[in-house]
RODO-2510 file (C-alpha; in nm, 4 decimals, decimal comma):
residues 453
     n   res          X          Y          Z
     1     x     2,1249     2,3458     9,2780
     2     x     2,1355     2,1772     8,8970
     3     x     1,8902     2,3638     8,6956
     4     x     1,7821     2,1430     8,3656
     5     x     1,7194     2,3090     8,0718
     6     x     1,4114     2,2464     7,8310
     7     x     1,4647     1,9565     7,6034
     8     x     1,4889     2,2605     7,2931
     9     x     1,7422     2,4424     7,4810
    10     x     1,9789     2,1507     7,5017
    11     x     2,2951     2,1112     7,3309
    12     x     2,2336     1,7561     7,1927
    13     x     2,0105     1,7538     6,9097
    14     x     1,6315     1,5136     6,9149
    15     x     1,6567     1,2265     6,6787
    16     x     1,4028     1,4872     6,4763
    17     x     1,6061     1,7516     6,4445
    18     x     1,9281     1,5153     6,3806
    19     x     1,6886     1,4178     6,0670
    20     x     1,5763     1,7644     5,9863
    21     x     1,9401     1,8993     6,0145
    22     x     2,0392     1,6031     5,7421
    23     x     1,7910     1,6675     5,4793
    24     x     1,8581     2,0484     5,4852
    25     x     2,1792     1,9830     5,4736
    26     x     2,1090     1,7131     5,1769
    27     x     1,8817     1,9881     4,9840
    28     x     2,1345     2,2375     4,9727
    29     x     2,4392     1,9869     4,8734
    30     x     2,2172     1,9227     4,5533
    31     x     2,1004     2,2639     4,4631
    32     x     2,4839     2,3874     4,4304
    33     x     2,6546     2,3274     4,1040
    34     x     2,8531     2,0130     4,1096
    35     x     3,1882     2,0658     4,0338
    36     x     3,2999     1,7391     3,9370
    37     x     2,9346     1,5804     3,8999
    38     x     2,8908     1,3780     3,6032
    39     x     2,6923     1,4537     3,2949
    40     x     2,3159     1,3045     3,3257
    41     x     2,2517     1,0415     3,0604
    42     x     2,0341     1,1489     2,8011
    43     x     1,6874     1,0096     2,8403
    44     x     1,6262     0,6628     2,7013
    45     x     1,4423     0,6465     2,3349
    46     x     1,2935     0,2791     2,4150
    47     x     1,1169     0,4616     2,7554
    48     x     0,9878     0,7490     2,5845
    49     x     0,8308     0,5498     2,3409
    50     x     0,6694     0,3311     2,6049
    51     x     0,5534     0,6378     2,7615
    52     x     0,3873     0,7184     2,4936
    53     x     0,2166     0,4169     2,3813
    54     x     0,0541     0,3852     2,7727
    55     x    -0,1100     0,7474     2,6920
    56     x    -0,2400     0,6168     2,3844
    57     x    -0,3278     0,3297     2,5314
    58     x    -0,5916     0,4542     2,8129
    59     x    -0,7743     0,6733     2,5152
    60     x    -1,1746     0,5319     2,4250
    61     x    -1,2741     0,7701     2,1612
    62     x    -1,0526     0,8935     1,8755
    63     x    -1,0863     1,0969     1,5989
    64     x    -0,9138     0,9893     1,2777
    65     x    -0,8376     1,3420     1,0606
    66     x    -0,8255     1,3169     0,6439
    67     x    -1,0193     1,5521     0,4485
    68     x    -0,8569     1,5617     0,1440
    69     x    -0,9507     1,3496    -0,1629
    70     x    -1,1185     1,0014    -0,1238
    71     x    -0,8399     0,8228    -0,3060
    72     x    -0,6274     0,9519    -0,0210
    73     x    -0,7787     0,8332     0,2241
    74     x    -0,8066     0,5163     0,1059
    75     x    -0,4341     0,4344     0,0702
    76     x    -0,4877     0,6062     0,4905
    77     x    -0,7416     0,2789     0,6239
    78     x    -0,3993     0,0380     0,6860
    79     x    -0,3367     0,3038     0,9249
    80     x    -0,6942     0,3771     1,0609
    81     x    -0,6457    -0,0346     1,1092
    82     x    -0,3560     0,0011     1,3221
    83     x    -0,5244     0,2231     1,5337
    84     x    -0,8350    -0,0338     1,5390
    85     x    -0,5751    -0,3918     1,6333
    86     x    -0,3984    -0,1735     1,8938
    87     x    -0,7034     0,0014     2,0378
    88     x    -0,9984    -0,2746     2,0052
    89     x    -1,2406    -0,0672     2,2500
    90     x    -1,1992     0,2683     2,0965
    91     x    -1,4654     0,4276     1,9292
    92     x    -1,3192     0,5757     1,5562
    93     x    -1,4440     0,8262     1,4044
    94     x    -1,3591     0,9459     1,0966
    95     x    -1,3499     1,3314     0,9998
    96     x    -1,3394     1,3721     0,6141
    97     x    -1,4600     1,5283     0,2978
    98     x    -1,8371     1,4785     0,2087
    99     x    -1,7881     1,2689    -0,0704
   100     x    -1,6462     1,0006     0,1884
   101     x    -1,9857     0,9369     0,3124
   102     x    -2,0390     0,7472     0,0510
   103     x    -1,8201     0,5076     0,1754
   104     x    -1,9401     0,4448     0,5216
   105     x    -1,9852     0,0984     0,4255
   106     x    -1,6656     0,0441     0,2414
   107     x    -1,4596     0,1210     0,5371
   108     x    -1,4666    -0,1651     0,8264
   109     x    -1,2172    -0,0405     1,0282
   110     x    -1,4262     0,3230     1,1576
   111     x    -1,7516     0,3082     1,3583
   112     x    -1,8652     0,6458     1,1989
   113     x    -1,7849     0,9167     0,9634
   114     x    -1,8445     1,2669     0,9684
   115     x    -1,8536     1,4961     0,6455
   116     x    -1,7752     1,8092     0,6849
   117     x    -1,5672     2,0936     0,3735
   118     x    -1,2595     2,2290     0,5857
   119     x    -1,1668     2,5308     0,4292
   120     x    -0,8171     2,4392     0,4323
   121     x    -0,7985     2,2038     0,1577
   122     x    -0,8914     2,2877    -0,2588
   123     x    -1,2144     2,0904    -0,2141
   124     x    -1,3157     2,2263     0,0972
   125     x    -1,2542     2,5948    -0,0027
   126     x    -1,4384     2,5753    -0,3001
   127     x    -1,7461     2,4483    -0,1408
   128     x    -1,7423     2,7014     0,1555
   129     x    -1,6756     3,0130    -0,0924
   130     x    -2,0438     2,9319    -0,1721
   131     x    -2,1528     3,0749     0,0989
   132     x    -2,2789     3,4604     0,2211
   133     x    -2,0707     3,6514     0,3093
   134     x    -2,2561     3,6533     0,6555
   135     x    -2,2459     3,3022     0,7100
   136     x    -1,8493     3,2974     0,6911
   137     x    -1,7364     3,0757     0,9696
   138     x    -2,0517     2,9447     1,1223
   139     x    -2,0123     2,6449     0,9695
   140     x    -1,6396     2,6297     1,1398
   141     x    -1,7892     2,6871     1,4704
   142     x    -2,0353     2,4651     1,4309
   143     x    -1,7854     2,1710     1,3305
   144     x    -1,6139     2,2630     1,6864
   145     x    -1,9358     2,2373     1,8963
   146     x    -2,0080     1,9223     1,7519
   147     x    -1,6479     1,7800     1,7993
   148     x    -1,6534     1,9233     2,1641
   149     x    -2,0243     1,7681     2,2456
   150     x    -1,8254     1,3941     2,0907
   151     x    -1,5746     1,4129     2,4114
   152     x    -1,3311     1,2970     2,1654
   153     x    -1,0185     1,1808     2,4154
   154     x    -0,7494     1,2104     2,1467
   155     x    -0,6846     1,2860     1,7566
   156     x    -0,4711     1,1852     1,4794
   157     x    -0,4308     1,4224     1,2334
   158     x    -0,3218     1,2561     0,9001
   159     x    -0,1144     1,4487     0,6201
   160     x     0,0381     1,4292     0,2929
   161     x     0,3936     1,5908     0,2619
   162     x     0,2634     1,8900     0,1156
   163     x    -0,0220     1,9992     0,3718
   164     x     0,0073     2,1443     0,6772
   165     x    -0,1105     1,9877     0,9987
   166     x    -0,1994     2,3057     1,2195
   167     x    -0,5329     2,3967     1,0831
   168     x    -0,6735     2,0737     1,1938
   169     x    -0,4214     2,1015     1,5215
   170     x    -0,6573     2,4670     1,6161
   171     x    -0,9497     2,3130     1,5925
   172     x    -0,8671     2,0304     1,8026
   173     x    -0,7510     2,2206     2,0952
   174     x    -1,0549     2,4744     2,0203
   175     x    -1,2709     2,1637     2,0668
   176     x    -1,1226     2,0603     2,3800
   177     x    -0,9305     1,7115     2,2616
   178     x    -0,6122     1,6744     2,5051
   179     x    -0,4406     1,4595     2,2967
   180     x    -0,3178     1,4710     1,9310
   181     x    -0,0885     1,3355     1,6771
   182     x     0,0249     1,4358     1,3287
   183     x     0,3481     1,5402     1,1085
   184     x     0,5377     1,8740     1,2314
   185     x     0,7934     2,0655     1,0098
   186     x     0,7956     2,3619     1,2681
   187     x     0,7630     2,3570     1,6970
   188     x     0,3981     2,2370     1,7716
   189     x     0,3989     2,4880     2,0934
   190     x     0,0573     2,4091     2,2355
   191     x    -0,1026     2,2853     1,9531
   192     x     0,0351     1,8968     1,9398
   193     x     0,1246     1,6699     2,2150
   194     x     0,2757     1,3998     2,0042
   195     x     0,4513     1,5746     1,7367
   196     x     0,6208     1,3326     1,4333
   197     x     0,9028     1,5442     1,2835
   198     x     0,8445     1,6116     0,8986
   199     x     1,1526     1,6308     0,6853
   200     x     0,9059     1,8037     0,3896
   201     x     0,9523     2,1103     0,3357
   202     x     0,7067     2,3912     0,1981
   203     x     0,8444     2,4596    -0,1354
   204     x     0,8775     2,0241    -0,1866
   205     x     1,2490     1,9777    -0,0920
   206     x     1,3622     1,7744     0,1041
   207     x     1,6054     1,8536     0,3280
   208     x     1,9690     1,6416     0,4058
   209     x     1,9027     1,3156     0,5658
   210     x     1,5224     1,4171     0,6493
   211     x     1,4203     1,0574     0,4264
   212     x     1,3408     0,8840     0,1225
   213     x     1,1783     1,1140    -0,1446
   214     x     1,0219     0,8041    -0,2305
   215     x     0,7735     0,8864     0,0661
   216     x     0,5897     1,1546    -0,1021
   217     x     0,4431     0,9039    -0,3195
   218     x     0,3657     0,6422    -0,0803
   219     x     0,1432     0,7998     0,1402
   220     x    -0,0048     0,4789     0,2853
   221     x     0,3371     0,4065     0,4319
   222     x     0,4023     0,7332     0,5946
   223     x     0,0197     0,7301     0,7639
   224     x     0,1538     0,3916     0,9358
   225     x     0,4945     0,5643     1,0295
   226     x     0,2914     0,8189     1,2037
   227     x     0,0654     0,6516     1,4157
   228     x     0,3734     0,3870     1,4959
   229     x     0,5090     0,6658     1,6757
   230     x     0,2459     0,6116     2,0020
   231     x     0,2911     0,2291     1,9741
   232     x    -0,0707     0,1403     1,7380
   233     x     0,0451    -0,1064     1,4965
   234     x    -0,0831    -0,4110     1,2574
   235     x     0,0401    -0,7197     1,0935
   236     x    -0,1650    -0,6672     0,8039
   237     x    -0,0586    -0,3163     0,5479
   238     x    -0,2695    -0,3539     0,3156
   239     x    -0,5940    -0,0983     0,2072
   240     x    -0,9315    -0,2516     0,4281
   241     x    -1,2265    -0,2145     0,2111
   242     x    -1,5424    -0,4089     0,2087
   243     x    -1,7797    -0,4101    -0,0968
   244     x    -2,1559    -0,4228    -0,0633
   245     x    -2,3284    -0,6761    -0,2614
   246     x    -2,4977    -0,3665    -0,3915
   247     x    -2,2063    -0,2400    -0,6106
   248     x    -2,0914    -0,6006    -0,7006
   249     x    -2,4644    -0,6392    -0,8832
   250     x    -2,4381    -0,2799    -1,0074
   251     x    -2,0695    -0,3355    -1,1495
   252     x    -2,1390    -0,6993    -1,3332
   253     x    -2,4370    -0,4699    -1,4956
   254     x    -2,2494    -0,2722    -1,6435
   255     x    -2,0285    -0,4785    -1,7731
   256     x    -2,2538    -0,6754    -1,9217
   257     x    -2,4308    -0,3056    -2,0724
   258     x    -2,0457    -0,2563    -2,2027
   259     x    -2,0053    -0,5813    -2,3996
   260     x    -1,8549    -0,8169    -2,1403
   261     x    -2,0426    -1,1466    -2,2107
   262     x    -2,2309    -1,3128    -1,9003
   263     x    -1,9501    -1,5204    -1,7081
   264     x    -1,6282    -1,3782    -1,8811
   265     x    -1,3707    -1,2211    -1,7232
   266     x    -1,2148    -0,8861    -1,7282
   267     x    -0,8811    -0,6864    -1,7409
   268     x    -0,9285    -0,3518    -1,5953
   269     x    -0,8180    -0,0240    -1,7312
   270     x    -0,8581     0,2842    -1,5114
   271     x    -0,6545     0,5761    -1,6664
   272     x    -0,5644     0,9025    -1,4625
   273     x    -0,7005     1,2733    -1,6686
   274     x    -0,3180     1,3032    -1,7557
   275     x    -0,2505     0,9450    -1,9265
   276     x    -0,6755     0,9818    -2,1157
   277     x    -0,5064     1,3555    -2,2559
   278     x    -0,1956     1,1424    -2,4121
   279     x    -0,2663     0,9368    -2,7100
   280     x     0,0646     0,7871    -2,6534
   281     x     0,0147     0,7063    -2,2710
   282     x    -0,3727     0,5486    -2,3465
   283     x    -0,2260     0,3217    -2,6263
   284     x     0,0871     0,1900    -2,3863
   285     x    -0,1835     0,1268    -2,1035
   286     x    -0,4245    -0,0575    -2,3947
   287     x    -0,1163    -0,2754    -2,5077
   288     x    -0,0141    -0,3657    -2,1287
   289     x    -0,4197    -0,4803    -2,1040
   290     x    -0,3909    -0,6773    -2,4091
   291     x    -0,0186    -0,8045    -2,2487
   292     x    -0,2176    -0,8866    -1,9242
   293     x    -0,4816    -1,1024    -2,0705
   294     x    -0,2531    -1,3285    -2,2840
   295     x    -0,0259    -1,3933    -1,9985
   296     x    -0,3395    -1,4427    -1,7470
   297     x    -0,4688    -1,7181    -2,0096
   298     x    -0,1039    -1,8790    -2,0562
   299     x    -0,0710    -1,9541    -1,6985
   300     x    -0,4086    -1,9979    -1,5836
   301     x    -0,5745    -2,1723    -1,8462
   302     x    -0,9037    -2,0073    -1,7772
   303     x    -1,1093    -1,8825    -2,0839
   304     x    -1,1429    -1,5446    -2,3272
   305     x    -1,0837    -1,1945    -2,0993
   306     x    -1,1902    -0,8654    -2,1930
   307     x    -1,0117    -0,5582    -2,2033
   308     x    -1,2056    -0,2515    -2,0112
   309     x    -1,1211     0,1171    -2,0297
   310     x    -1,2799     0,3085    -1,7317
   311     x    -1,2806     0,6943    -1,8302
   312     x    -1,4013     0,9275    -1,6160
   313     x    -1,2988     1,2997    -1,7164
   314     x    -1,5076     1,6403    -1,6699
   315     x    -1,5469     1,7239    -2,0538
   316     x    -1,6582     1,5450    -2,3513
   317     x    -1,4042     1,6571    -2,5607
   318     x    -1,1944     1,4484    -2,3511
   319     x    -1,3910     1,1852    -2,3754
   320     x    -1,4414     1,2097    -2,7343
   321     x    -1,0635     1,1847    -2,7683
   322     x    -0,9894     0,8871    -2,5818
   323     x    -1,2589     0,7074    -2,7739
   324     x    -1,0920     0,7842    -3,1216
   325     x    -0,7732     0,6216    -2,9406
   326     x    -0,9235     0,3372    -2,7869
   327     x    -1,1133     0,2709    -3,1473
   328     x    -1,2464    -0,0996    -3,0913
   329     x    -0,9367    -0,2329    -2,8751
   330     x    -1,1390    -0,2720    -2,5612
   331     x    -1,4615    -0,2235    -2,4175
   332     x    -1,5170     0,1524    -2,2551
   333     x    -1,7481     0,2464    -1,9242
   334     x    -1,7667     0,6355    -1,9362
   335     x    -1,7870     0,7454    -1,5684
   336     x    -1,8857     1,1215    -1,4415
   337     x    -1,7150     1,2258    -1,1727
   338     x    -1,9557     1,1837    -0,8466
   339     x    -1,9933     1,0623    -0,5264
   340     x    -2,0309     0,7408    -0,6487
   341     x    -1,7185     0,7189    -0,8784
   342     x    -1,5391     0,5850    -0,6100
   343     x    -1,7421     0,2966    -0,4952
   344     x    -1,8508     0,1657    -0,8291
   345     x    -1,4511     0,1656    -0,9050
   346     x    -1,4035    -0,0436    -0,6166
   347     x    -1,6317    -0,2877    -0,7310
   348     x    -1,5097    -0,3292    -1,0711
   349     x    -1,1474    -0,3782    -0,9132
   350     x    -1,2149    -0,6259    -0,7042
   351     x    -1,4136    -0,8428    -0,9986
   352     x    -1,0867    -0,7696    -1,2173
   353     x    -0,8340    -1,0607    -1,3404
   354     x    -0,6105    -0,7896    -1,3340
   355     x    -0,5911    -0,4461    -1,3122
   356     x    -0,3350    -0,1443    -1,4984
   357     x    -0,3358     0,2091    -1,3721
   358     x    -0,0759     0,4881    -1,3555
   359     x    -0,2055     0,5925    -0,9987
   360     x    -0,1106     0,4938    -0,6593
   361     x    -0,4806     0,4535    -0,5168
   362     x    -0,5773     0,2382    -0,7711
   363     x    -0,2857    -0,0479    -0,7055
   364     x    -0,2986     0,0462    -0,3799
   365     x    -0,7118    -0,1166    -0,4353
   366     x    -0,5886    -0,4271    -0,6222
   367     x    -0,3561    -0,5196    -0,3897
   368     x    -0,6222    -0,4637    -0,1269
   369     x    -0,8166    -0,7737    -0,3208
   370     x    -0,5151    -0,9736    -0,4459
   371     x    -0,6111    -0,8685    -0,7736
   372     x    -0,2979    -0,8532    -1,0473
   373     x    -0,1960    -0,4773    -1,1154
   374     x     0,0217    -0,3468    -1,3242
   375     x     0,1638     0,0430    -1,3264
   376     x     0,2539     0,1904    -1,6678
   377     x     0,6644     0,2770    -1,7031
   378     x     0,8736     0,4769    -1,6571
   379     x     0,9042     0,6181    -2,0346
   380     x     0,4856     0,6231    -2,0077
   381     x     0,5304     0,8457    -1,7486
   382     x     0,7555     1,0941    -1,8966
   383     x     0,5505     1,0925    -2,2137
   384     x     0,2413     1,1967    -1,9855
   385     x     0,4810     1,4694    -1,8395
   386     x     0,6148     1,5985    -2,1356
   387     x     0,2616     1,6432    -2,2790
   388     x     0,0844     1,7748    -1,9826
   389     x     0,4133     2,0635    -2,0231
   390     x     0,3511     2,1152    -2,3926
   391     x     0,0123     2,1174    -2,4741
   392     x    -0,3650     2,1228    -2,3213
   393     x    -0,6079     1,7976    -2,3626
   394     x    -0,6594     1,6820    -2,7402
   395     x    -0,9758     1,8224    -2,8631
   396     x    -1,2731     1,6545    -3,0289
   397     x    -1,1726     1,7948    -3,3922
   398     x    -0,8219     1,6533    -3,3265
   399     x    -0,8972     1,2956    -3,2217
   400     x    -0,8594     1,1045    -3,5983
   401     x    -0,5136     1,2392    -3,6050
   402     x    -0,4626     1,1820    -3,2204
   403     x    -0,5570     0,8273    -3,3050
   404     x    -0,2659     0,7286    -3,5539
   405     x     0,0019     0,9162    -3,4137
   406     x     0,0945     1,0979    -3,1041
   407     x     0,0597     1,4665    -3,1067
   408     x     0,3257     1,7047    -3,1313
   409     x     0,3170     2,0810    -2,9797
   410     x     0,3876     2,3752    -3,2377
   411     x     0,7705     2,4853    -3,0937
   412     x     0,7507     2,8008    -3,3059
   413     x     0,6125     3,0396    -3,0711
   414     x     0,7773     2,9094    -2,7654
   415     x     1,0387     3,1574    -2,5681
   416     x     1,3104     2,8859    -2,4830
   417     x     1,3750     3,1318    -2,2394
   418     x     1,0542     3,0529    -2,0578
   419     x     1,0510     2,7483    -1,8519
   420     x     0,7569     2,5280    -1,9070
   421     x     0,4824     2,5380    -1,6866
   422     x     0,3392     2,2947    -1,5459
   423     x    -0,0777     2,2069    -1,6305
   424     x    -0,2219     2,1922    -1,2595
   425     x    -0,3928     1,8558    -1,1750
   426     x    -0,7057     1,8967    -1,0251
   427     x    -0,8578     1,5546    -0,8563
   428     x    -1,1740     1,7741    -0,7311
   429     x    -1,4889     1,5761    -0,7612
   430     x    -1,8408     1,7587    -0,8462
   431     x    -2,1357     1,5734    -0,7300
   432     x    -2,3104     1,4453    -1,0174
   433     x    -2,6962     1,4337    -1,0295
   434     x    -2,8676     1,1019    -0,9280
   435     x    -2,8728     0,9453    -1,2983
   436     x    -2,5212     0,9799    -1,3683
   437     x    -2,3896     0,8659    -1,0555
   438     x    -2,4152     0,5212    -1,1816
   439     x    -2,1846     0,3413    -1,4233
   440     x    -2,2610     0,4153    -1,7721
   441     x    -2,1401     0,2612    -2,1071
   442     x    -1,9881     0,4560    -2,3534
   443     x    -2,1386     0,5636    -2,7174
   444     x    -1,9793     0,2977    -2,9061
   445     x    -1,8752     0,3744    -3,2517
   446     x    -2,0965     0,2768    -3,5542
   447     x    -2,0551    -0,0530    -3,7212
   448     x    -1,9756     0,1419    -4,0280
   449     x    -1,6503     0,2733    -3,8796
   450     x    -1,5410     0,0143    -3,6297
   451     x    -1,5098    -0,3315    -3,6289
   452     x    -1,7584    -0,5597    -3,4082
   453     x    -1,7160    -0,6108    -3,0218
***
């Protein structure tokens, strides 16, 4: 008698198990080392960046990171516009110092800006050290509620070569945003998904083949390098600004409160602290004015311009100084620094014929407007060094003999031993009270002692 066996006791495998027997088989080929097996290809630049760029793309509220000074962030809005041309539907806002409030309608390209003094920058700390000593880090915390309550879907934290990005990384990923951007000189870890590597280091060197040196100084192009990493890009690199009607009126009246007749142009002046403390530096950037103007006329035919020195500095012996120097060569607008210094600056750039500074932000401004600018030399430049490194700002007493010639440190009691040291630059604005926020004109000198406007 033929006994059958079950159909799992035969010898001839189901179609099932044939299958079964084939992908085991399969799974354990690939988990042994392959002898021979070629190397895999390393993964493809081109699709990594793609990958990136659809991340970016699904995002519909960002948070846009600067809270150092205002004139920063200004040469930052080409960038901030990148974001906006690549990203039409996303909701920007903009987390910065408080004296950027003021320019909430100066800035097209961000639906809303939030002030707030981050401890982690000179400004900030300054502000914040104001505070009991019971009260440290509430304001923090609060800041991270807030930007937890916003649902913010992704942040880009924006740098200069000498700040560090993981402050502002912390309290992103303490307020819950999954996705962020910025600079990295050391492993991001958990604290960046898109990290940019920085070739800056600490102490200001740069390292071999980490970049241009040049890029310290133009910050507007490393803001667009950054966010060109996840794909957000524009055709247009210049500064976006928009001026009010408001600060055109209040610009043309002070002008006209400084001596510039109704209808005639200008030639625009705006001196750092470090070129108004150097006779020498102040009288190359009045001859490059007067330079300006005659070429302006020669080419354009149009009428009479007027020189104008903007000074804004945090001491009247300062002032004082610059005025002996400027003695009748142009017309001055005395400025204390505010929250409405930069605004009212704005203004009287974009109303310029032309424009001469020694500062990146204020070029940066012109070309923003298609305004002429000119930056003072080279040689200018060294002058301003080499008296920043050998003596403090001219005082009031000195300013008749800082007005004829340049002046010259006392060498006799300095160690040559001793390297200079450097005067720090502070670009810290104090708010001013309401009615000095406004442009003011100088005290002109006395007919007795200067000629007539």
């Amino acid at each position: 008698m033929r006994m059958t066996l079950p159909t799992a006791e035969r010898d001839t495998p189901t179609p099932d198990a044939t299958l079964c027997e084939t992908a085991t088989r399969d799974e354990t080929t690939r988990a042994l080392p392959a002898q021979n097996a070629p190397e895999s290809d390393p993964p493809d630049p081109d699709a990594s960046a793609l990958a990136r760029h659809r991340r970016w793309c699904n995002v519909r509220r960002v948070l846009l990171i600067r809270p150092d000074e205002p004139e920063r962030l200004l040469l930052s809005t080409p960038a901030f516009a990148a974001v906006r041309d690549t990203l039409p539907w996303a909701h920007l806002t903009l987390l910065a110092s408080a004296e950027v409030v003021a320019l909430r309608h100066h800035l097209p390209v961000v639906d809303e800006i939030m002030g707030f003094q981050v401890p982690w920058v000179a400004s900030g700390a300054a502000a914040l050290a104001e505070e009991p000593a019971h009260m440290r880090g509430d304001a923090e915390m609060h800041l991270v509620r807030r930007l937890r309550r916003s649902h913010f879907d992704a942040a880009i934290l924006f740098t200069s070569p000498d700040q560090s990005p993981w402050p502002a990384a912390l309290v992103c990923r303490m307020a819950g945003i999954p996705m962020t951007l910025a600079y990295a000189r050391d492993p991001a870890h958990g604290l960046l998904t898109d990290a940019v590597p920085d070739g800056m280091t600490f102490n200001g060197a740069w390292m071999p083949g980490a970049g241009d040196a040049a890029a310290f100084e133009d910050d507007s192009r490393r803001q667009l390098d950054l966010v060109a990493h996840v794909g957000l890009r524009t055709t247009d690199e210049r500064l976006r600004l928009r001026v009010p009607p408001r600060d055109r009126s209040a610009a043309r009246q002070a002008l006209l409160q400084a001596g510039v007749r109704e209808g005639q142009g200008h030639v625009l002046g705006i001196p750092s602290l470090s070129v108004m403390s150097c006779p020498t530096a102040l009288q190359a950037m009045l001859s490059a004015l007067s330079r300006m103007a005659d070429e302006i006329k020669r080419q354009s035919g149009s009428g009479d311009l007027a020189p104008v020195i903007v000074l804004t500095a945090p001491s009247p012996a300062i002032v004082d100084a610059a005025l002996a120097v400027i003695h009748g060569r142009a017309r001055v607008l005395v400025r204390a620094p505010g929250e409405r210094r930069l605004p009212d600056l704005i203004a009287l750039i974009e109303g310029a014929a032309g424009v001469v500074g020694d500062e990146a932000w204020v070029l940066s401004v012109a070309a923003a407007f298609q305004v002429r600018s000119e930056r003072l030399g080279a040689s200018v430049a060294l002058a301003v060094d080499d008296a920043t490194e050998r003596h403090e700002p001219i005082e009031a007493t000195e300013a008749a003999e800082a007005a004829d010639a340049p002046a010259v440190a006392d060498t006799n009691d300095i160690d040559p031993t001793t390297p200079p040291r450097r005067r720090p630059r502070s670009r810290r604005l104090t708010t001013a009270p309401a009615s000095a926020r406004s442009i003011a004109p100088a005290r002109l000198p006395t007919p007795s002692d200067s000629p007539a406007w």
